[in-house]
C-alpha positions in Angstrom: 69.2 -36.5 7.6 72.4 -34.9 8.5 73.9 -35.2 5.2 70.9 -33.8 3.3 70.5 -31.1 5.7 74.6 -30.9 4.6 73.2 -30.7 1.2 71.0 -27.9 1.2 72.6 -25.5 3.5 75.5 -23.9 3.0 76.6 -21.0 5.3 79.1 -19.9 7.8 76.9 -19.6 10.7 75.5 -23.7 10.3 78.1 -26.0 11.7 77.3 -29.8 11.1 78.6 -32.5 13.7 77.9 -36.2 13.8 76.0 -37.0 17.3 73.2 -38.0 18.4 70.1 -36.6 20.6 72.2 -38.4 23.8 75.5 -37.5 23.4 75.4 -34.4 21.3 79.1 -33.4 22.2 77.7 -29.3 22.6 79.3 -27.6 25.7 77.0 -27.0 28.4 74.5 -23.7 28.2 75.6 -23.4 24.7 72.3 -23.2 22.6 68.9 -21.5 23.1 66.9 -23.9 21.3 66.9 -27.7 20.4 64.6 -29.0 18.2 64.0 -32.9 17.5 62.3 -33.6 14.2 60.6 -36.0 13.8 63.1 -38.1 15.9 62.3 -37.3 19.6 60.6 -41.1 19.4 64.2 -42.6 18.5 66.0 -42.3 21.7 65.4 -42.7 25.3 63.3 -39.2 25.8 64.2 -39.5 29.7 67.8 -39.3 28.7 67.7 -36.6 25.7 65.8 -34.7 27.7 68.2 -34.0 30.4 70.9 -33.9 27.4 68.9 -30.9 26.4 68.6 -29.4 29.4 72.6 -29.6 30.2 73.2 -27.7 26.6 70.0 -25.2 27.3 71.0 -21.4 27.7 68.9 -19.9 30.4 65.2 -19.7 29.4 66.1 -21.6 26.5 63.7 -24.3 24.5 62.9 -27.6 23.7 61.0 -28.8 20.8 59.5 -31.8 19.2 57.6 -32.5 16.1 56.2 -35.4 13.8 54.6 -34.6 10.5 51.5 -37.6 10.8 50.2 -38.9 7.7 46.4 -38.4 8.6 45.0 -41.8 8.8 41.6 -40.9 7.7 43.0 -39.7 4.0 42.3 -42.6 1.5 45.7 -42.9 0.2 46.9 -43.4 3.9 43.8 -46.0 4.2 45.1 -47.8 1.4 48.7 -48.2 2.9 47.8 -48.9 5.8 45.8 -51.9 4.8 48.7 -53.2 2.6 50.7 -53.1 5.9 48.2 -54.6 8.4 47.6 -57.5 5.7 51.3 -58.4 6.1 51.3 -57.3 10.1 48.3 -58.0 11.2 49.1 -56.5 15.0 51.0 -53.0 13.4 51.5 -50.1 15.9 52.1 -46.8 15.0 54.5 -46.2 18.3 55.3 -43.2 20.7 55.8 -41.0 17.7 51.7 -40.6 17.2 51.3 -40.7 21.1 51.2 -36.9 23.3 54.4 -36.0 24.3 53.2 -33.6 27.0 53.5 -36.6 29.8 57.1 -37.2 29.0 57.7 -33.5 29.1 55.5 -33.1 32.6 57.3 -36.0 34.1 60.6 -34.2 33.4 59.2 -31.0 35.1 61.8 -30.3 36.7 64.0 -29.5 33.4 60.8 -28.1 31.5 57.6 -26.3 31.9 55.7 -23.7 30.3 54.2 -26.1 27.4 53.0 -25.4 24.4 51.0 -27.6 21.9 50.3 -26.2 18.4 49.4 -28.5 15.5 48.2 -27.6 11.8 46.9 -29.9 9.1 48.4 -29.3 5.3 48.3 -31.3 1.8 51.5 -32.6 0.2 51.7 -33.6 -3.0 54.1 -36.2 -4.1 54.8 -39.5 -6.3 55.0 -42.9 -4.7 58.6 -43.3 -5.0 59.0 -40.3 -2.3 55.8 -41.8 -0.5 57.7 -45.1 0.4 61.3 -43.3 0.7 59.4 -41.9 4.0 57.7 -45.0 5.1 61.4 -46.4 4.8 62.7 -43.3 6.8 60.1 -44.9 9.5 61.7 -46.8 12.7 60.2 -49.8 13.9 59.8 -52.8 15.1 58.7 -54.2 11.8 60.8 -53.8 9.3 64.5 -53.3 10.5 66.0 -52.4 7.4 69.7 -53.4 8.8 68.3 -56.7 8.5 67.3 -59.4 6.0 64.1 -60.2 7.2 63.2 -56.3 7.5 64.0 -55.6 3.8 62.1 -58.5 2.5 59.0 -57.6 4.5 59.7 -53.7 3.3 59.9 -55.1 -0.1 57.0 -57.3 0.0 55.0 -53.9 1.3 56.5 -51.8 -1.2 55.7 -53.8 -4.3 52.1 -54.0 -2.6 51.7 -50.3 -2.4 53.5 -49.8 -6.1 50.5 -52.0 -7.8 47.4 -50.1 -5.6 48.9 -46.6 -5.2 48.8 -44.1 -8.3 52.4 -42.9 -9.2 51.3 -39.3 -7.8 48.9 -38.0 -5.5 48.1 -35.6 -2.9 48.2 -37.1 1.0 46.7 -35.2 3.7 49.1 -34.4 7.1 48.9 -33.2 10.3 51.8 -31.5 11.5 51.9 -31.7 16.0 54.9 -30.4 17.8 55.7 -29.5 21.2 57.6 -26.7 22.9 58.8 -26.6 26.4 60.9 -23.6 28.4 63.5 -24.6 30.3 63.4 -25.1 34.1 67.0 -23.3 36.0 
């Protein structure tokens, strides 16, 4: 994600560094807003969120968002049938759970919550469909390993033969923004 974020943005005012949501190597009170997409379900949240607390300004915020593939859209239907033929006890994980206990259990670093969440269509081919399922990280199918590419594979070639080459999916977008507590 970093290098295509790299890859699109070129200015002065970005700078890109290699860290992670633990250990993000910012000096302390040195940005008003942190923002995890789509990877606040990654790392320990306990743990990134007193990382962004410590690099927090003053009244500064926390954010984090998942774009869901809406699981009543046929297409998604169709997927995820393909995947819960080959796993037949598949679970989405904490990315499709509320975030707002992990936030209030940290209340002493955040408060003020706010929940906001807007439904949208996105139109793309198969190739970029399964790119995004293979973005996905889980349990399943560890891609660092052989097993996890061959089940990928097997899932992929499934999809390839049932999926049209282009469609329109239906999403949700849900994110969550906390202040910070001083």
């Amino acid at each position: 994600m970093r290098q295509i974020g790299i890859d699109r943005i070129s200015s002065d005012r970005v700078k890109w560094i290699r860290a992670t949501g633990l250990e993000t190597t910012l000096e302390d009170k040195s940005v008003k807003w942190v923002t995890f997409g789509s990877s606040f379900n990654v790392i320990d949240r306990d743990l990134g969120l007193k990382e962004t607390h410590r690099i927090l300004q003053s009244g500064g915020y926390f954010s984090c968002m998942w774009n869901h593939r809406r699981l009543d859209d046929p297409i998604q239907q169709q997927a995820e049938s393909i995947i819960e033929e080959l796993i037949p006890h598949y679970e989405r994980g904490v990315r499709r759970t509320d975030q707002r206990p992990i936030i209030e259990k940290n209340s002493s670093l955040f408060d003020h919550i706010f929940y906001i969440e807007s439904d949208f269509y996105f139109k793309q081919t198969i190739d970029h469909y399964i790119l995004a399922w293979q973005s996905v990280k889980n349990k399943y199918w560890d891609l660092e390993t052989h097993h996890g590419q061959q089940l990928f594979e097997e899932i992929t070639q499934k999809m390839r033969k049932v999926l049209p080459p282009e469609f329109e999916i239906k999403y949700t977008t849900r994110s969550w923004t906390a202040q910070k507590v001083d």
